[in-house]
Backbone bond lengths (Angstrom), bond angles and torsions (degrees), N, CA, C in turn:
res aa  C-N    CA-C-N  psi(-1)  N-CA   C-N-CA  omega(-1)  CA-C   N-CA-C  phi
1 X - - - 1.444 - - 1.528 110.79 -
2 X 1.228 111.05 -33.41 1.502 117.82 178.90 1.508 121.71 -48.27
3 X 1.555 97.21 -58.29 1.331 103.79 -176.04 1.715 109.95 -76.32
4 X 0.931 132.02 -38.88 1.410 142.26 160.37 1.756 112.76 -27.55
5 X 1.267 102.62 -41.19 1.523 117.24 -166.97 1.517 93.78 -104.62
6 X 1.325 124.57 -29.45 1.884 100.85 169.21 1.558 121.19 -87.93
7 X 1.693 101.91 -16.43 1.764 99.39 156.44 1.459 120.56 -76.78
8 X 1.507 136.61 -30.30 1.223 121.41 143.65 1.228 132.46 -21.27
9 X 1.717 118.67 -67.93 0.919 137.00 -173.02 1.845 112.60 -52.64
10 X 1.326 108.72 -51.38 1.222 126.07 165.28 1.198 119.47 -52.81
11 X 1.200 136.34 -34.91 1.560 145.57 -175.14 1.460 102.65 -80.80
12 X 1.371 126.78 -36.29 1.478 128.75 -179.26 1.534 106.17 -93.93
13 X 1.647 132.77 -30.67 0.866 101.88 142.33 1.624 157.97 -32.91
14 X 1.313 75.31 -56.80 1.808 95.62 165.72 1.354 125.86 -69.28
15 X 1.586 108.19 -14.22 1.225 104.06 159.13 1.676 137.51 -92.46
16 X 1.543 88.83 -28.64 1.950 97.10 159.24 1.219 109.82 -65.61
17 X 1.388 157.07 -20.04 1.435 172.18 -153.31 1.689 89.80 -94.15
18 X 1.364 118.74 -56.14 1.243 125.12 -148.37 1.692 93.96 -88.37
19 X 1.600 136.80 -36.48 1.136 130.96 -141.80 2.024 72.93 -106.63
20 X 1.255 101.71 -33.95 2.115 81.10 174.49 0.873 118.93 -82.32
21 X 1.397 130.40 2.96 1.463 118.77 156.53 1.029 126.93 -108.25
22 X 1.233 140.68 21.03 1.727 165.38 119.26 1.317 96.97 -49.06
23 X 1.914 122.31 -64.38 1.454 104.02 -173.27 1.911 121.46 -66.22
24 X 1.061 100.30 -24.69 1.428 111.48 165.28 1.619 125.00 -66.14
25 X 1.305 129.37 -28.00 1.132 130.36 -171.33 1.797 92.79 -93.50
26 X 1.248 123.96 -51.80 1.764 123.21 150.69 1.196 116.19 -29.69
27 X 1.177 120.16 -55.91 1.542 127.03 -171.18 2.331 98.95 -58.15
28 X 1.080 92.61 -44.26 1.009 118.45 -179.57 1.890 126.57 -54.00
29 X 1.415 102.26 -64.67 1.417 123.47 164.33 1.586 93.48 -57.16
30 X 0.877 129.74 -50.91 1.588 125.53 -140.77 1.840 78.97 -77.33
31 X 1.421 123.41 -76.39 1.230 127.80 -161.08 1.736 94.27 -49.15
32 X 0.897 118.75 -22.37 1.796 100.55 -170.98 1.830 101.56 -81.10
33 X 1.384 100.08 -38.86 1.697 111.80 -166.95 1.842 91.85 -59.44
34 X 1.646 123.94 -45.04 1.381 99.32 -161.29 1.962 95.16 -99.54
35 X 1.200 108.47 21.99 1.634 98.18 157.23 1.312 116.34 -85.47
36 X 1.423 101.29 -34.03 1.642 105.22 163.14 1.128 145.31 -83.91
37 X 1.101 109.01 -28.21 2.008 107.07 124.83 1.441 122.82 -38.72
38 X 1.214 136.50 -68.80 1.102 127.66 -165.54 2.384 101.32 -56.88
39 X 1.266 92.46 -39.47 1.879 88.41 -156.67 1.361 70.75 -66.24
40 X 1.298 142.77 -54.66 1.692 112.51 -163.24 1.529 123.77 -80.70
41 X 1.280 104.66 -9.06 2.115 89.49 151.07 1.270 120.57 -81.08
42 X 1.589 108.00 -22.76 1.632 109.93 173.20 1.808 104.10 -71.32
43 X 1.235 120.59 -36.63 1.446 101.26 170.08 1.307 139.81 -75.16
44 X 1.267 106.57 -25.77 1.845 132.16 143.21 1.363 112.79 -24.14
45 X 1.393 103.07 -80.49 1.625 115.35 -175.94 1.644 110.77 -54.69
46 X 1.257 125.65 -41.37 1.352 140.12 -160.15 2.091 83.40 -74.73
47 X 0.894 111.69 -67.03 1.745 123.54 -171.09 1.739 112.70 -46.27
48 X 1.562 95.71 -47.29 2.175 112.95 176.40 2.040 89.88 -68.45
49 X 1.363 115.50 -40.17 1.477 110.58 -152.09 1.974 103.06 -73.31
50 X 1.731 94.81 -37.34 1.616 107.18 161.40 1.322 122.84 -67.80
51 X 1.221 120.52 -30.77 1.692 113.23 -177.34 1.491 100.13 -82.56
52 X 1.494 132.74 -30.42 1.537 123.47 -161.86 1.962 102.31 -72.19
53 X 1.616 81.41 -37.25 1.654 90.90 177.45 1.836 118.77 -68.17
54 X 0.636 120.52 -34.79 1.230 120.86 162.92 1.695 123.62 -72.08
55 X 1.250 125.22 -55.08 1.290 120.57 152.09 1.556 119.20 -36.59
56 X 1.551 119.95 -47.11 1.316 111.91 159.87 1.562 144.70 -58.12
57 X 1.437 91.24 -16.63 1.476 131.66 -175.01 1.940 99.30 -76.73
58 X 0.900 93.57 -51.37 1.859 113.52 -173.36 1.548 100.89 -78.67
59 X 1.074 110.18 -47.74 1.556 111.70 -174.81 1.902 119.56 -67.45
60 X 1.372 95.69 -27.88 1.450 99.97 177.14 1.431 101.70 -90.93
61 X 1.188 138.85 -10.97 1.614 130.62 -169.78 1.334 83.12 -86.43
62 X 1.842 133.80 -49.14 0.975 108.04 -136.82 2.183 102.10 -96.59
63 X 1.367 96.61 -4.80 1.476 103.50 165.73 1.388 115.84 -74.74
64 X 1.356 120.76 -14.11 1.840 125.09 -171.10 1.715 78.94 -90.43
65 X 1.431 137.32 -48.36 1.354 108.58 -174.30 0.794 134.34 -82.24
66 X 1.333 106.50 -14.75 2.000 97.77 165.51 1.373 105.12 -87.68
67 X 1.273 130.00 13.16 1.783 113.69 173.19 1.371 92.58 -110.84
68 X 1.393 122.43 -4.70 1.485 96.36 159.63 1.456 106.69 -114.32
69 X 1.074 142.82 -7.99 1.514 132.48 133.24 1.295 109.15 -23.61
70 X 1.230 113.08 -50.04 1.874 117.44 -173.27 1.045 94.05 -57.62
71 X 1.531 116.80 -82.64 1.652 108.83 -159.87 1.355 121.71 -81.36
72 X 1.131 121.53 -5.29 1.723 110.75 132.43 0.943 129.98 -25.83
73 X 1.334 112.03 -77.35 1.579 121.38 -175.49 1.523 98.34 -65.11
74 X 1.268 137.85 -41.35 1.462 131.56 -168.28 1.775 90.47 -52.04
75 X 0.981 115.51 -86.29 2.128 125.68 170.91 1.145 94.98 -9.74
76 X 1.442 133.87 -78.18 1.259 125.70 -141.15 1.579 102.27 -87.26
77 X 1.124 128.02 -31.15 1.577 131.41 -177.51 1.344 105.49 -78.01
């Protein structure tokens, strides 16, 4: 009975061994899947944060020429 009952024992060992390292390799996938989520909203945001700046970039050049279009024409008129 002895030995019967320490290969049991051994077999369920080996099986909690086996089901935590399934939950670990999950644990695992999962933490990698939402790092990569996160770097691609961080590259998202980084890409919206470059285009607003540049549109702002364009938008102020093109307001300095019509205010000096304005006072151009104000001088010359």
């Amino acid at each position: 009975m002895g030995l019967s009952n320490a290969a049991s024992m051994a077999q369920m060992a080996a099986s909690d061994f086996q089901n935590a390292q399934t939950i670990y390799t999950q644990m695992q996938a999962d933490a990698q899947k939402q790092e990569m989520s996160r770097w691609k909203i961080l590259q998202d945001t980084q890409t919206k944060i470059f285009e607003i700046q540049q549109d702002v970039t364009v938008n102020k050049a093109k307001t300095q020429d019509k205010m000096f279009n304005k006072w151009d024409e104000y001088i010359r008129g």
